[in-house]
TORPA-4810 file (N, C-alpha, C, O; in nm, 3 decimals):
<nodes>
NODE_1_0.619_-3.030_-0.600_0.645_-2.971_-0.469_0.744_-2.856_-0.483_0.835_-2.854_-0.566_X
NODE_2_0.714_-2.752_-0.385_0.816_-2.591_-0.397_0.968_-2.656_-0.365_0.988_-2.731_-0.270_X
NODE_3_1.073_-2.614_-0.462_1.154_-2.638_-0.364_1.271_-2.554_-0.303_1.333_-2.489_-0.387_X
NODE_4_1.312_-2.542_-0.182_1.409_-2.478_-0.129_1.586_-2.520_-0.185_1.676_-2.445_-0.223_X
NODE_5_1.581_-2.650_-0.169_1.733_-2.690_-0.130_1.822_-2.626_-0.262_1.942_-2.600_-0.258_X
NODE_6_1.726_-2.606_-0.386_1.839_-2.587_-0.520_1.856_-2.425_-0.509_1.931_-2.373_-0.592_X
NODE_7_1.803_-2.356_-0.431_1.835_-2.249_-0.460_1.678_-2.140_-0.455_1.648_-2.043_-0.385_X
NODE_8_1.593_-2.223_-0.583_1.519_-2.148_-0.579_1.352_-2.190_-0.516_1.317_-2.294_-0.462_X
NODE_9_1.289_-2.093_-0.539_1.147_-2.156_-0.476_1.038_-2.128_-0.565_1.003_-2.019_-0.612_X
NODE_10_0.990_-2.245_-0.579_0.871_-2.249_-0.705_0.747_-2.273_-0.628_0.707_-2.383_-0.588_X
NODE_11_0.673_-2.119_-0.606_0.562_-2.112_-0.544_0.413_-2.174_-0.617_0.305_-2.193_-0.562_X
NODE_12_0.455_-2.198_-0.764_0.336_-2.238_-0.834_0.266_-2.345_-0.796_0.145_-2.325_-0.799_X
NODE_13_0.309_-2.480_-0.751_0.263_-2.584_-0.737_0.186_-2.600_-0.629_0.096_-2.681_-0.609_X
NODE_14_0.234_-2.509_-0.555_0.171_-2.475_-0.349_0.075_-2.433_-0.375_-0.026_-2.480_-0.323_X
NODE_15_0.066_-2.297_-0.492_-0.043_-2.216_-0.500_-0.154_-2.312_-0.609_-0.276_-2.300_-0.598_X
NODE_16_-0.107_-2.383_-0.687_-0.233_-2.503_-0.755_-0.281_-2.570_-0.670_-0.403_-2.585_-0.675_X
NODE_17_-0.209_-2.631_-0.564_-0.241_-2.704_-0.432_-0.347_-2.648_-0.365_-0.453_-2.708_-0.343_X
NODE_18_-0.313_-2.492_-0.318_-0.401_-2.419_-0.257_-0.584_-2.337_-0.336_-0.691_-2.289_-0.297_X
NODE_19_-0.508_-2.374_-0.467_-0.646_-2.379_-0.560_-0.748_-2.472_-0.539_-0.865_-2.449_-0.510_X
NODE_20_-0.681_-2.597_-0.560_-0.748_-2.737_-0.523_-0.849_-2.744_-0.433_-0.957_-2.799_-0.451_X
NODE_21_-0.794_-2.661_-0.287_-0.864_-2.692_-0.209_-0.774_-2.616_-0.101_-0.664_-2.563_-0.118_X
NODE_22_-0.862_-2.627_0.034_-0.752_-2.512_0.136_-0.622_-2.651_0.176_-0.670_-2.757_0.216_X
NODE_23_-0.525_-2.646_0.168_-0.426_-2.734_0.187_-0.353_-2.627_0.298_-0.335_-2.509_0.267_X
NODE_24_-0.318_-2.675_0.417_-0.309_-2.622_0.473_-0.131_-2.621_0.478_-0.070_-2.515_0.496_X
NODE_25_-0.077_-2.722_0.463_0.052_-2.756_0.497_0.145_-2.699_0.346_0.268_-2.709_0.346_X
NODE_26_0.071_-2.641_0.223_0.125_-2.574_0.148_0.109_-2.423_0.146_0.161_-2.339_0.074_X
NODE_27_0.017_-2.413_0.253_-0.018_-2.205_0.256_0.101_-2.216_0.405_0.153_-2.109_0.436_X
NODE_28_0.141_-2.340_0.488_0.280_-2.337_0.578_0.360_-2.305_0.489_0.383_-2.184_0.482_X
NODE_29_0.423_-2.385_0.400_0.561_-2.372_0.351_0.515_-2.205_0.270_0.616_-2.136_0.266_X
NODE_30_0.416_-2.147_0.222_0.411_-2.068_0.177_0.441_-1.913_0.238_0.472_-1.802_0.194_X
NODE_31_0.410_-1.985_0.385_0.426_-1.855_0.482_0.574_-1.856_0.514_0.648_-1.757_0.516_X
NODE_32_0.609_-1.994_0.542_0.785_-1.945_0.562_0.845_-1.910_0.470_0.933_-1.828_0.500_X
NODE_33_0.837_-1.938_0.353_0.927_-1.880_0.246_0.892_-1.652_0.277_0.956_-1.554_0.314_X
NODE_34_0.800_-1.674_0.244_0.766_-1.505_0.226_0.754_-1.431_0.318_0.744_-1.309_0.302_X
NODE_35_0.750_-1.525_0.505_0.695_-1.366_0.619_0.824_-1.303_0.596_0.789_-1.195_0.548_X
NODE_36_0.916_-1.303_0.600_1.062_-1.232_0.622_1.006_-1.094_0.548_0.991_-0.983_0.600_X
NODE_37_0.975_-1.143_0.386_0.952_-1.000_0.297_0.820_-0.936_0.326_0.802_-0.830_0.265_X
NODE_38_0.715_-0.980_0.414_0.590_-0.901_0.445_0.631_-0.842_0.560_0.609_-0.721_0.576_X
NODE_39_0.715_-0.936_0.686_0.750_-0.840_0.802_0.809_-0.727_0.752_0.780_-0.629_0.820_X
NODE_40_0.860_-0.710_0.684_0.995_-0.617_0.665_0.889_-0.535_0.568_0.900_-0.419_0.606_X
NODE_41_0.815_-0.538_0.485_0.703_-0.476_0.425_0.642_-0.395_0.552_0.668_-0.279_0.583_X
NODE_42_0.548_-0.491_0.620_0.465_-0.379_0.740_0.544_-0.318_0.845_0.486_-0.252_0.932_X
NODE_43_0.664_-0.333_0.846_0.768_-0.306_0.927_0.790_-0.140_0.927_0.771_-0.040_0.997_X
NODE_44_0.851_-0.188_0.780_0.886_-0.022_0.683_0.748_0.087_0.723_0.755_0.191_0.787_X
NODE_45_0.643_0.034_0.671_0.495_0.124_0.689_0.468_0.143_0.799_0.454_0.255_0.848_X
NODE_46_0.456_0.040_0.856_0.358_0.129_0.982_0.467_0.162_1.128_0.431_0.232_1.223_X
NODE_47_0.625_0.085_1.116_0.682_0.148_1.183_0.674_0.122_1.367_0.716_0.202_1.451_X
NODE_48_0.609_-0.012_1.396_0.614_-0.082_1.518_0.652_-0.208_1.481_0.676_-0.246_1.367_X
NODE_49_0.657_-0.262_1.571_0.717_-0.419_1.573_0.575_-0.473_1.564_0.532_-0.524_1.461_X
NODE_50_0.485_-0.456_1.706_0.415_-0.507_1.737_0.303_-0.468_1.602_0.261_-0.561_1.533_X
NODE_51_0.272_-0.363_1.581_0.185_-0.412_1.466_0.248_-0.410_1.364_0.237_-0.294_1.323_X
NODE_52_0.299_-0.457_1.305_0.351_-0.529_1.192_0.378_-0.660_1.252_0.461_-0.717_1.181_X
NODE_53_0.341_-0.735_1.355_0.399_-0.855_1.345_0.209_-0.897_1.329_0.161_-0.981_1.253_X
NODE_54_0.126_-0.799_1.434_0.012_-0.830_1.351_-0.123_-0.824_1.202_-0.223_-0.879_1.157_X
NODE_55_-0.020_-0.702_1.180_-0.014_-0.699_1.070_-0.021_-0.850_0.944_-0.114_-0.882_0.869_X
NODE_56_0.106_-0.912_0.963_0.154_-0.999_0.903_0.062_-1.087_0.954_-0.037_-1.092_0.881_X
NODE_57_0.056_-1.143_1.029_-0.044_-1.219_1.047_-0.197_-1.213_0.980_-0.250_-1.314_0.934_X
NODE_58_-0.240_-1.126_0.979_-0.374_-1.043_0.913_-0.331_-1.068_0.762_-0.406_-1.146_0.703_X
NODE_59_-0.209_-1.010_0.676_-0.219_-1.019_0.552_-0.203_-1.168_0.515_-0.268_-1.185_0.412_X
NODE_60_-0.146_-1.279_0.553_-0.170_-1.389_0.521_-0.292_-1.464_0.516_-0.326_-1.533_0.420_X
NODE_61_-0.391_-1.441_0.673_-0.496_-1.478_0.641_-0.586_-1.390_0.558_-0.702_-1.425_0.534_X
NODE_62_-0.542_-1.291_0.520_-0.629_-1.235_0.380_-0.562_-1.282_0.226_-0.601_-1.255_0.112_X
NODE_63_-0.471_-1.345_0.263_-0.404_-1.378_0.114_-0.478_-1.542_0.085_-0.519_-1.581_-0.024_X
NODE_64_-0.479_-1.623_0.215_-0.531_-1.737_0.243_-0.652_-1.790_0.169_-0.681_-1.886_0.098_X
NODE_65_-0.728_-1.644_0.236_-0.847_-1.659_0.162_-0.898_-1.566_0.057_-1.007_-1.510_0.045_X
NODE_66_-0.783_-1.563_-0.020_-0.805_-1.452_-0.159_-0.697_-1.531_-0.220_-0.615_-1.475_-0.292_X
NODE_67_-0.691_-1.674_-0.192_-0.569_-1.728_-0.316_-0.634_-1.762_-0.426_-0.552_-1.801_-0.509_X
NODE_68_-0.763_-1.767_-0.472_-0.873_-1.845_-0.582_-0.816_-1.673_-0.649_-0.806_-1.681_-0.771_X
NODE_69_-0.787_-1.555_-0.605_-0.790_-1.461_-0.684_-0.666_-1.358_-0.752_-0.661_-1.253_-0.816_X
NODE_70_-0.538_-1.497_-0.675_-0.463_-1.462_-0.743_-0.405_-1.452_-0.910_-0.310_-1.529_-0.927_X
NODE_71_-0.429_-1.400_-0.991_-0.386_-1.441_-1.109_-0.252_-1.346_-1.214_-0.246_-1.283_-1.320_X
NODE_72_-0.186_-1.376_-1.133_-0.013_-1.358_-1.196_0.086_-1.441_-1.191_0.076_-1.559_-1.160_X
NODE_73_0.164_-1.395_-1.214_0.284_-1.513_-1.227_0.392_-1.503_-1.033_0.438_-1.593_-0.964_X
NODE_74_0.392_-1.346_-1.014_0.450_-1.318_-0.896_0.368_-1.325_-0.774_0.300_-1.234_-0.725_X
NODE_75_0.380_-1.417_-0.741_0.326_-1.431_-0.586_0.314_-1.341_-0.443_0.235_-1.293_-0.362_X
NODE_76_0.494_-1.361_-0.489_0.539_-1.213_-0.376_0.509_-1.089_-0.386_0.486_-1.016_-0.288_X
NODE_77_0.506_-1.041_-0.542_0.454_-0.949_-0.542_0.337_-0.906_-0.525_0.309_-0.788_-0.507_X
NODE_78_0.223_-1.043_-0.534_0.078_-1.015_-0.472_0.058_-1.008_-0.357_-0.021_-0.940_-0.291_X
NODE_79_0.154_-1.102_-0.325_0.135_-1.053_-0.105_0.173_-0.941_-0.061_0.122_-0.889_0.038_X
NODE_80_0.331_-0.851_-0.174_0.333_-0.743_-0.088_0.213_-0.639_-0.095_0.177_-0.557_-0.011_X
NODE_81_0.158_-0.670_-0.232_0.075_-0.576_-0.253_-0.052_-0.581_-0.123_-0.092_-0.474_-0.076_X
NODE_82_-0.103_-0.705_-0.076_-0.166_-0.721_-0.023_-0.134_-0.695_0.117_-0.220_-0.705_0.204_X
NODE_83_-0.011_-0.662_0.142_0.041_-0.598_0.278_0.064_-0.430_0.270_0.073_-0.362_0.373_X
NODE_84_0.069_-0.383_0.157_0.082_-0.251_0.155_-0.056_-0.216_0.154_-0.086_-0.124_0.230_X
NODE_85_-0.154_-0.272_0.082_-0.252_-0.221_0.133_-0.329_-0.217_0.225_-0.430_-0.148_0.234_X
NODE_86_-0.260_-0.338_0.344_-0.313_-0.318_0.495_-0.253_-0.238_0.570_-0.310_-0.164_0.650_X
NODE_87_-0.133_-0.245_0.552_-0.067_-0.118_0.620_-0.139_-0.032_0.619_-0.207_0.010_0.713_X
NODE_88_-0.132_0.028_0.447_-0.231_0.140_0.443_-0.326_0.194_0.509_-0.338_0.303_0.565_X
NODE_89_-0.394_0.101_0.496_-0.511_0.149_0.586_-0.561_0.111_0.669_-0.682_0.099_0.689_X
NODE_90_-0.427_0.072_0.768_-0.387_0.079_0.888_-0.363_0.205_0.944_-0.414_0.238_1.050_X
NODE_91_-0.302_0.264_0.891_-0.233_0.404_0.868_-0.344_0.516_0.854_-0.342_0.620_0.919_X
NODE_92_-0.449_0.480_0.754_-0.581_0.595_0.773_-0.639_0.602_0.894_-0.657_0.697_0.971_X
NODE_93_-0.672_0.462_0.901_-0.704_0.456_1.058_-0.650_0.530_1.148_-0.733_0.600_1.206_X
NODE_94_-0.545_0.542_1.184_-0.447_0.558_1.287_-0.392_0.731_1.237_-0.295_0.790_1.285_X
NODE_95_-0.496_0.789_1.118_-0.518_0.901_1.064_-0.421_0.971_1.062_-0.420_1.091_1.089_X
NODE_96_-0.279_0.868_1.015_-0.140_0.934_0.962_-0.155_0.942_0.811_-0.228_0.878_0.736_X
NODE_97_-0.050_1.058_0.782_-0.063_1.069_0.633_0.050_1.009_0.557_0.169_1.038_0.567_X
NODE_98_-0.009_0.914_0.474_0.080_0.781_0.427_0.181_0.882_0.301_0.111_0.888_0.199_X
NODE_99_0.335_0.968_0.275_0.400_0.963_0.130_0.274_1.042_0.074_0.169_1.008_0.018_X
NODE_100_0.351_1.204_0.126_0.300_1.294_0.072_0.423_1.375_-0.055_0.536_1.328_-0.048_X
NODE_101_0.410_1.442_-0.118_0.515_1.489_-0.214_0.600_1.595_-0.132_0.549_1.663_-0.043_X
NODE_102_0.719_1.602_-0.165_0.764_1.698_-0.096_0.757_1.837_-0.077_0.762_1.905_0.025_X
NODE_103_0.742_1.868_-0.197_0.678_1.986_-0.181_0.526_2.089_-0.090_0.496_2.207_-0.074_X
NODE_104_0.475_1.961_-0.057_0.322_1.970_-0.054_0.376_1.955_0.110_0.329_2.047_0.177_X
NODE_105_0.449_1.879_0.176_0.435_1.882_0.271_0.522_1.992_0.322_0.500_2.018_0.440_X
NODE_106_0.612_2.062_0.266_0.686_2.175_0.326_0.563_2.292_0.278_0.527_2.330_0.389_X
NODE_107_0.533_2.319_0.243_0.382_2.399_0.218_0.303_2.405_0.373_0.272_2.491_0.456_X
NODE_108_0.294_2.280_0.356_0.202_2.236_0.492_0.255_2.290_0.618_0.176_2.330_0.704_X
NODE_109_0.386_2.294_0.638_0.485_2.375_0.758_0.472_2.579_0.763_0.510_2.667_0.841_X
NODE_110_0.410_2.575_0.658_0.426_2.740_0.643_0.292_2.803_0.639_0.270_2.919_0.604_X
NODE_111_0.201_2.711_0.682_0.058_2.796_0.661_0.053_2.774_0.833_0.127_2.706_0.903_X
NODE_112_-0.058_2.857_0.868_-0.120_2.892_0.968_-0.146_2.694_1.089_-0.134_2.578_1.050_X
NODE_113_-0.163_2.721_1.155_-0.229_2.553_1.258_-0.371_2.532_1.219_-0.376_2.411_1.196_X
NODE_114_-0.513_2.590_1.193_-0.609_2.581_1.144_-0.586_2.534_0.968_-0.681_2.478_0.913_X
NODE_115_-0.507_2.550_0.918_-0.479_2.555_0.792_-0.404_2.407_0.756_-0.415_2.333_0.659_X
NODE_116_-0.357_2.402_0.830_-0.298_2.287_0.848_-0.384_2.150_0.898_-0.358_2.033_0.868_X
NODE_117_-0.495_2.201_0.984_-0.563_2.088_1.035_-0.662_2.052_0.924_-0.701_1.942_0.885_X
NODE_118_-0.688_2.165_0.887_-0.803_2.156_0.753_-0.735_2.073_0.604_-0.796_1.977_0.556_X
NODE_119_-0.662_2.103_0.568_-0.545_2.002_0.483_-0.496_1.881_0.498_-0.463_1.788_0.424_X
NODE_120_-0.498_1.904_0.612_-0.465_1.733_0.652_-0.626_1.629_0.644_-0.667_1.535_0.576_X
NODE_121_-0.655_1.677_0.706_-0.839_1.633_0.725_-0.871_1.622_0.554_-0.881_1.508_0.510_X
NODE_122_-0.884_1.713_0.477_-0.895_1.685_0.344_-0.800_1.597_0.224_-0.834_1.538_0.121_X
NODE_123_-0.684_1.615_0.281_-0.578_1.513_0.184_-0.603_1.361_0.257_-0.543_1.275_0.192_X
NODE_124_-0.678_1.303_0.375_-0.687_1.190_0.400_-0.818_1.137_0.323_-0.845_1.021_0.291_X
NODE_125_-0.880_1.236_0.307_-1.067_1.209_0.273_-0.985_1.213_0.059_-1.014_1.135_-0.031_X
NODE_126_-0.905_1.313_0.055_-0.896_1.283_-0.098_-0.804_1.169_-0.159_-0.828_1.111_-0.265_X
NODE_127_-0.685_1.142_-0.068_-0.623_1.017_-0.073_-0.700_0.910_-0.119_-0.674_0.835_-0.214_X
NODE_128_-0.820_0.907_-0.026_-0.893_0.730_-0.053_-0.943_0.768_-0.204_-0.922_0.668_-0.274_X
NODE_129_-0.986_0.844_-0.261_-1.053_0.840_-0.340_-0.954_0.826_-0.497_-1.008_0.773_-0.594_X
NODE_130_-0.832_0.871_-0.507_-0.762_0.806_-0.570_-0.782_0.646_-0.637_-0.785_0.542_-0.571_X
NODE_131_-0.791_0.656_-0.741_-0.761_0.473_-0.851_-0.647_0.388_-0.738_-0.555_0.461_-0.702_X
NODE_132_-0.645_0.297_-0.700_-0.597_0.214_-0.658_-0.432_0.211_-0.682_-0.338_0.208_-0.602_X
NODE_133_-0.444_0.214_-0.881_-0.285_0.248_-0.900_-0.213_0.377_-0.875_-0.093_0.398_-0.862_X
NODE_134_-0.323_0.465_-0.872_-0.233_0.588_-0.779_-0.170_0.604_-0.659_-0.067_0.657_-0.618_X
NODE_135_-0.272_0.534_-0.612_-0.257_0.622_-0.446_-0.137_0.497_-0.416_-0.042_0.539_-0.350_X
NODE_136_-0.128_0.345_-0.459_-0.040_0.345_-0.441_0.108_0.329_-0.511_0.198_0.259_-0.464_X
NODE_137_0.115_0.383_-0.593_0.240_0.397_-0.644_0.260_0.530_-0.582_0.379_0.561_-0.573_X
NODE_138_0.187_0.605_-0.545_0.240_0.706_-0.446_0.327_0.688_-0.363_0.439_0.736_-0.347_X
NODE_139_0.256_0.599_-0.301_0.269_0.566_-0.147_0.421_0.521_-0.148_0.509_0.591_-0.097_X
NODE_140_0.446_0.397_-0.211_0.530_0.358_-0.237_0.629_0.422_-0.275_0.723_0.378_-0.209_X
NODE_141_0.680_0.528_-0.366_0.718_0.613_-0.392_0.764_0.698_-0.287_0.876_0.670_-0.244_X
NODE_142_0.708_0.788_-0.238_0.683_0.885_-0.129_0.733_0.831_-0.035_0.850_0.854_-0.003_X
NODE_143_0.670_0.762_0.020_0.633_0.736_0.192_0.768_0.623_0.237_0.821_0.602_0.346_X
NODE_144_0.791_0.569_0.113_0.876_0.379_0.151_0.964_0.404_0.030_0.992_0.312_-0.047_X
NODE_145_1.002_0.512_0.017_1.131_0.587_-0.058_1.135_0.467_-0.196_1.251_0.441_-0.225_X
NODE_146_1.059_0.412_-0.260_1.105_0.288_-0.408_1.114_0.408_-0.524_1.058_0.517_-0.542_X
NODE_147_1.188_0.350_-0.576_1.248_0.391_-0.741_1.072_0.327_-0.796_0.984_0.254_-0.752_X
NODE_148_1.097_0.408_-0.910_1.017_0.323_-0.993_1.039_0.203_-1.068_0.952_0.122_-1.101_X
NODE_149_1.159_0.199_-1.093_1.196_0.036_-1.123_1.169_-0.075_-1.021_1.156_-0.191_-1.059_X
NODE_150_1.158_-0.030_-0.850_1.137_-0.128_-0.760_1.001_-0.119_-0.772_0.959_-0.234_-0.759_X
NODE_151_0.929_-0.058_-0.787_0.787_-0.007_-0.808_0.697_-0.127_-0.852_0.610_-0.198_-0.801_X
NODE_152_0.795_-0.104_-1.035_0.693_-0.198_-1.106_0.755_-0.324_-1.064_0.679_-0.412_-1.106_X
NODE_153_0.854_-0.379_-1.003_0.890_-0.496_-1.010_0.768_-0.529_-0.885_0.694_-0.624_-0.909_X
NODE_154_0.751_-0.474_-0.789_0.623_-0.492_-0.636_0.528_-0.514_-0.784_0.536_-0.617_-0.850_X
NODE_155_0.459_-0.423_-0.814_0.335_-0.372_-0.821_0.302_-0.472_-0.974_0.193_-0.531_-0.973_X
NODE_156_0.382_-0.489_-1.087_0.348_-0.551_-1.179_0.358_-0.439_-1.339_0.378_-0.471_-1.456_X
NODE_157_0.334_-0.304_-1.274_0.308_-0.237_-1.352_0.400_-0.199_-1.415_0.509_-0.196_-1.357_X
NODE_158_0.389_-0.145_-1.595_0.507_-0.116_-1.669_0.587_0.019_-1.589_0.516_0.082_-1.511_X
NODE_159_0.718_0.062_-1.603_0.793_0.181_-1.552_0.676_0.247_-1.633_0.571_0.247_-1.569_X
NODE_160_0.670_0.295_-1.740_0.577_0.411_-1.792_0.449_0.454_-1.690_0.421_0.566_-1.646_X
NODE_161_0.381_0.322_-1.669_0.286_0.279_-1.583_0.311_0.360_-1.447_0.238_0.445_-1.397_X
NODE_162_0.443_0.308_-1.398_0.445_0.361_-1.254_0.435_0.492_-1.274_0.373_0.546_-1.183_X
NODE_163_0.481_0.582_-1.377_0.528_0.718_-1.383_0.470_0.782_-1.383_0.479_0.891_-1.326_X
NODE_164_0.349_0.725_-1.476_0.204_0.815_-1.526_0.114_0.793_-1.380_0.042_0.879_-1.329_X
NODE_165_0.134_0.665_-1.331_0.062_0.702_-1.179_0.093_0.747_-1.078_0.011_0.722_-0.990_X
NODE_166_0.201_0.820_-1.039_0.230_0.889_-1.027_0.249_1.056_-1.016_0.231_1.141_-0.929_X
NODE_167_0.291_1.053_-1.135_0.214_1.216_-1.209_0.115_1.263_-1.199_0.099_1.384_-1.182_X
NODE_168_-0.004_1.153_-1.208_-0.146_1.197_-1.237_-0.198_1.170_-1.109_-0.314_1.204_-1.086_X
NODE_169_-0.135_1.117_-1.024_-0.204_1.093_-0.895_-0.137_1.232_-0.797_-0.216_1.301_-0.733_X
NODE_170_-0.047_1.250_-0.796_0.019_1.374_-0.756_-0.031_1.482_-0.798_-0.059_1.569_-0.715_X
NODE_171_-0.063_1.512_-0.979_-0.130_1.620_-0.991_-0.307_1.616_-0.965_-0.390_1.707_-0.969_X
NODE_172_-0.320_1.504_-0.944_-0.457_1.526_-0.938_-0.539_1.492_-0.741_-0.652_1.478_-0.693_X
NODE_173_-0.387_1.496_-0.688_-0.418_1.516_-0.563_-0.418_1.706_-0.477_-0.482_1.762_-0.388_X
NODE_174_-0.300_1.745_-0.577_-0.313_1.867_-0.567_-0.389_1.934_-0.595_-0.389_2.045_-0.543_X
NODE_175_-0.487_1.900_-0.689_-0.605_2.017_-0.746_-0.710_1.974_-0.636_-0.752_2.050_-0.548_X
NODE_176_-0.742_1.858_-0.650_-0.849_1.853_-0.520_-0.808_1.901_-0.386_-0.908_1.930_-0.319_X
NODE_177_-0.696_1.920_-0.322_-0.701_1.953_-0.218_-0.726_2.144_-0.238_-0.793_2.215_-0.163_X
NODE_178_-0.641_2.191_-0.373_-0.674_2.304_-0.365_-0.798_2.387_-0.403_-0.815_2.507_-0.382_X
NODE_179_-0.900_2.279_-0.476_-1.042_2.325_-0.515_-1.115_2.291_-0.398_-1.219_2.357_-0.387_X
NODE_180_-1.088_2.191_-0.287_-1.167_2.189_-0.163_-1.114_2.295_-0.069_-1.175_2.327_0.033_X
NODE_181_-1.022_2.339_-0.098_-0.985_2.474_0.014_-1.067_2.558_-0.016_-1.148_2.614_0.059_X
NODE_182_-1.046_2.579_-0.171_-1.121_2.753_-0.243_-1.230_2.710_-0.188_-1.283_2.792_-0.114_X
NODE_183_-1.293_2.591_-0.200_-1.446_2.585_-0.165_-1.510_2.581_0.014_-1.618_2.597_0.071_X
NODE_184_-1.403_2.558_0.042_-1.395_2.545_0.202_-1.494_2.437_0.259_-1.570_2.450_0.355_X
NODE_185_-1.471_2.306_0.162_-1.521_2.195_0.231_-1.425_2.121_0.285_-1.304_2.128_0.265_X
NODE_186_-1.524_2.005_0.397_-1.487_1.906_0.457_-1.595_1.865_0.488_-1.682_1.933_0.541_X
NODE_187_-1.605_1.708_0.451_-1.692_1.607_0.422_-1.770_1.584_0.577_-1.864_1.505_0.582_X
NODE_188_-1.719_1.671_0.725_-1.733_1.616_0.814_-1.830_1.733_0.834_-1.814_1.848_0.792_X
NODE_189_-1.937_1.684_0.907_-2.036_1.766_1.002_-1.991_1.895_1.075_-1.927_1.908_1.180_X
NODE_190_-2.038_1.980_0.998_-2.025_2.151_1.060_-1.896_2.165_1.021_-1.877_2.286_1.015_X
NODE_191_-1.824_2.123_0.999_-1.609_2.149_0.986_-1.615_2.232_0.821_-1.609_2.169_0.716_X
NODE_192_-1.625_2.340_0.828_-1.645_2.422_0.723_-1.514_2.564_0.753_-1.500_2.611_0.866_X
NODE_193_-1.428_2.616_0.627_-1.379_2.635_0.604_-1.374_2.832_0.643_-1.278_2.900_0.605_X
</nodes>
């Protein structure tokens, strides 16, 4: 059994429990130990109370039924992951731009309002298409201000890891947005450049 009173909390046994079979009264103790760090996760991102409290709700029952696919040692760090990426794309939805580089977005202040709408419209359509470890160690990075040492401790990934995704997701967000300008696409019906 997990336990609280010594100090620490040993999520392994809840989560063998929850392997077993759906145990319901160990994905409880599982939720009180961790909503504090998912509220405060969808909190940071999406920046309401109200959705982030449903938020949180949503990433548990997706963790609930994605516990057969957890396989690491950090728990928490699979739920936050699994809350940053609802946020996320919560956030596409809601067709805000999630932890853009800084540079790129003071750029964005100095071009024309058509220029701007067209960039934005294309950095959301090139965002998704990003490797998974890019877009979010971006995000994370960027948008929810983490070091890369807090990075890999969330995400799992080595510091080198975070750095190179990073780099390569940054530089390789910039070329696509600037080879879809030269080309004057957008993926959307008639919205041509």
């Amino acid at each position: 059994m997990a336990s609280l009173e010594d100090g620490r909390f040993d999520s392994s046994s809840l989560i063998a429990r929850l392997r077993a079979g759906r145990d319901d009264a160990a994905f409880a103790l599982l939720v009180m130990h961790y909503k504090a760090v998912i509220t405060r996760t969808c909190l940071a991102i999406l920046k309401d109370h109200g959705e982030a409290e449903d938020a949180v709700q949503e990433v548990f029952a997706k963790a609930f039924c994605k516990t057969a696919s957890f396989r690491g040692e950090n728990f928490e760090a699979w739920l936050v992951q699994i809350a940053r990426n609802h946020c996320f794309n919560v956030l596409v939805r809601r067709r805000e731009i999630p932890g853009l580089p800084p540079d790129f977005e003071q750029s964005l202040w100095q071009t024309p309002r058509q220029e701007i709408s067209l960039k934005v419209e294309i950095l959301l359509q090139e965002l998704g298409k990003l490797p998974e470890g890019q877009r979010l160690c971006l995000k994370l990075h960027y948008s929810d201000g983490y070091t890369y040492t807090e990075i890999e401790g969330l995400t799992g990934y080595s510091w080198d890891m975070v750095r190179s995704h990073i780099q390569n997701g940054k530089i390789a967000l910039e070329k696509r947005i600037e080879q879809r300008l030269a080309e004057g696409r957008v993926s959307k019906a008639g919205a041509k450049g």
